[in-house]
C-alpha positions as CSV (number, residue, x, y, z in Angstrom):
1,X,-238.8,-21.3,-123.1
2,X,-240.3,-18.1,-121.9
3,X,-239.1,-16.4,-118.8
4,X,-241.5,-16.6,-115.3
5,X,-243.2,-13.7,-113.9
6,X,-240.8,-14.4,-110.9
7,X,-237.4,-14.6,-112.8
8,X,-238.9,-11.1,-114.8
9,X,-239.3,-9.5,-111.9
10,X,-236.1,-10.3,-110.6
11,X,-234.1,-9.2,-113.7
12,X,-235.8,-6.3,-114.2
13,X,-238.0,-5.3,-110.8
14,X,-240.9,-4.5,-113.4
15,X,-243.8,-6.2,-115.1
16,X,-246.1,-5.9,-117.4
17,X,-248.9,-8.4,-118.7
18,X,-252.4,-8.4,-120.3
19,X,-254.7,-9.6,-117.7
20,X,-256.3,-12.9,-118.1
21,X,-259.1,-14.0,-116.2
22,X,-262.5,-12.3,-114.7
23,X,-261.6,-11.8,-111.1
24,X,-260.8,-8.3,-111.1
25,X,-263.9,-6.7,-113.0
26,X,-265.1,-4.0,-113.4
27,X,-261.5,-2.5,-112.8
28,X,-259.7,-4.9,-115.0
29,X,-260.9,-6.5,-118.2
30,X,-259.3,-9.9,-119.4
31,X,-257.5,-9.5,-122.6
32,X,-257.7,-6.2,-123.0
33,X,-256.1,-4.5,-120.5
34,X,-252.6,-4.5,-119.2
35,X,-250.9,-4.2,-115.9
36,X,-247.8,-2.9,-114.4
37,X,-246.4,-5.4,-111.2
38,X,-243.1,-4.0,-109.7
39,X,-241.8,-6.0,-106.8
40,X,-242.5,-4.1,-103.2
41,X,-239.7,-3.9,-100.9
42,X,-242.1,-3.9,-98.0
43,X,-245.4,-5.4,-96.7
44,X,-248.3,-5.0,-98.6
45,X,-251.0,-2.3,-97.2
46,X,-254.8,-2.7,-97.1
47,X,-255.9,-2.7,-100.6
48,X,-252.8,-3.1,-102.5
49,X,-253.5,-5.5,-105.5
50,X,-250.6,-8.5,-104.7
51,X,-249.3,-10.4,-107.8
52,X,-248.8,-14.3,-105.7
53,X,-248.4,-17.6,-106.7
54,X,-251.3,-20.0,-105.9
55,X,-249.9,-23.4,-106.8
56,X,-249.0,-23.3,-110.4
57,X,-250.6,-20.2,-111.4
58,X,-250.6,-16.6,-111.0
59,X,-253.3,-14.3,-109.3
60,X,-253.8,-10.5,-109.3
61,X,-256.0,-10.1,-106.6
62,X,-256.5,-6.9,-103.8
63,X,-255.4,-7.3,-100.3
64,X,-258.8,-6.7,-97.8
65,X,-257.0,-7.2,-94.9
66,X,-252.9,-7.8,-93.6
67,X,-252.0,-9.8,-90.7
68,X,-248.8,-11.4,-89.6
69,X,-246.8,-13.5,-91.9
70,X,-250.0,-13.5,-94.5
71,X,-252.9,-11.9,-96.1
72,X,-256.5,-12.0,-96.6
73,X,-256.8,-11.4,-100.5
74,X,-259.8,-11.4,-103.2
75,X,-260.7,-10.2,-106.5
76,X,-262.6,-7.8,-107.3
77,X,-265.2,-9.8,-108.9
78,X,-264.9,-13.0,-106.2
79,X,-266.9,-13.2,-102.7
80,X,-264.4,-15.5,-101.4
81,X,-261.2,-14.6,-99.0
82,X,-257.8,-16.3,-99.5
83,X,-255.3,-16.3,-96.8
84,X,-251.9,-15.9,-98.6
85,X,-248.7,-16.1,-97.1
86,X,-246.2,-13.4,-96.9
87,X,-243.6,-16.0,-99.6
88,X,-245.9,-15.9,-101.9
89,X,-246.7,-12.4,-102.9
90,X,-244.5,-12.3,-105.4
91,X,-245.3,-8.0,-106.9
92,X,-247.6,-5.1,-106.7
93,X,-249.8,-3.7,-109.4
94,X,-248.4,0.1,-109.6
95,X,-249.9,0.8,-113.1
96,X,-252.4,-0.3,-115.8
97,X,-253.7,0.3,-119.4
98,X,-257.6,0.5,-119.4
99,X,-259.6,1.4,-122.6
100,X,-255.9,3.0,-123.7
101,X,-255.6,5.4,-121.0
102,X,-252.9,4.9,-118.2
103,X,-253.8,4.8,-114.9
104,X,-252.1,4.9,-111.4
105,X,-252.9,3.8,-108.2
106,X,-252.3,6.6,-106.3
107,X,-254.5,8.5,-108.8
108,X,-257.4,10.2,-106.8
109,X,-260.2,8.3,-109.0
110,X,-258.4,5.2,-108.3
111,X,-258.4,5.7,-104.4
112,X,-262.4,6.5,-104.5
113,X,-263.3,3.9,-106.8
114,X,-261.3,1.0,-104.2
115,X,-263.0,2.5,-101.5
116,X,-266.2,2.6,-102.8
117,X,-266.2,-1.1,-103.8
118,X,-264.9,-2.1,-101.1
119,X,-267.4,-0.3,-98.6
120,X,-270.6,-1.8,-101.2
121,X,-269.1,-5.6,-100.8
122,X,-271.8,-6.6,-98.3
123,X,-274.5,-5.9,-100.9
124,X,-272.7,-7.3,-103.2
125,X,-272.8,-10.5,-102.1
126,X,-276.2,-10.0,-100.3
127,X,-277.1,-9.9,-104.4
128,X,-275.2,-12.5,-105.9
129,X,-276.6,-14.9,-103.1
130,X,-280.0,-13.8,-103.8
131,X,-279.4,-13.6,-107.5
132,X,-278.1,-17.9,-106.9
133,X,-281.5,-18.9,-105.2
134,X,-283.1,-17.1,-107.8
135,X,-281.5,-19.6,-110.9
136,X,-281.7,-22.3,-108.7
137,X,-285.7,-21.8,-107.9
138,X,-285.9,-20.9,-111.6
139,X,-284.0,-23.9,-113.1
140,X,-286.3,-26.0,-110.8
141,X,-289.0,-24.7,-112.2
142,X,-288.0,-25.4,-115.4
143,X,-288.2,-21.4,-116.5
144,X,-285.2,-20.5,-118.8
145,X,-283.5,-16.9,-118.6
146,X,-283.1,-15.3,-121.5
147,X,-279.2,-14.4,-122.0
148,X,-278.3,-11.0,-123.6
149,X,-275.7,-11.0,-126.4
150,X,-272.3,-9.9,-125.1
């Protein structure tokens, strides 16, 4: 039996996992790249990426906005805000391993790139509402998209 994320962190204050899942695109691509949780001694700031518990699983998502006793979390790649309590933030991402190269969060590129994403989000999901009508009218219509090759 393997150990949990929370007993890991407790032996050895550091983790690191591949990354599973699509939440966290563009920064973070699932099964390919890896990430380094530590467990923070402190709150979580604005933008921090929180490693909680969300029943029986495990979510890497970014911290939009910190309030007493919880947060207001999302991924990257979701539209939707969690409210997450304080318990359940169980790390912090400090580190990770994209297309080989290392990269931390207090890097400069790192800083811009959160910031920019963060300040597009409104048109972000002004598109991927529009971009929903549009399949629905579509598939109503009976017209197929063609899909690329990924």
């Amino acid at each position: 039996m393997s150990d949990t994320f929370e007993e890991i962190l407790a032996r050895d204050g550091v983790l690191v996992y591949k990354t599973h899942g699509i939440s966290m695109r563009p920064m973070l691509r699932q099964n390919r790249d890896l990430v380094t949780v530590r467990v923070h001694p402190s709150r979580l700031k604005r933008f921090d990426v929180a490693l909680y518990r969300r029943g029986g699983d495990h979510v890497l998502h970014r911290v939009i906005k910190v309030r007493d006793g919880h947060y207001l979390i999302r991924g990257d790649n979701t539209f939707k805000l969690e409210n997450v309590p304080d318990d359940a933030v169980i790390g912090v991402l400090t580190d990770f391993v994209r297309k080989g190269k290392e990269h931390s969060v207090t890097e400069r590129g790192y800083r811009a790139y959160v910031r920019v994403w963060n300040l597009i989000y409104p048109f972000r999901a002004l598109f991927a509402r529009l971009r929903g009508i549009a399949g629905r009218a579509a598939r109503k219509l009976g017209i197929r998209r063609k899909r690329k090759n990924r």
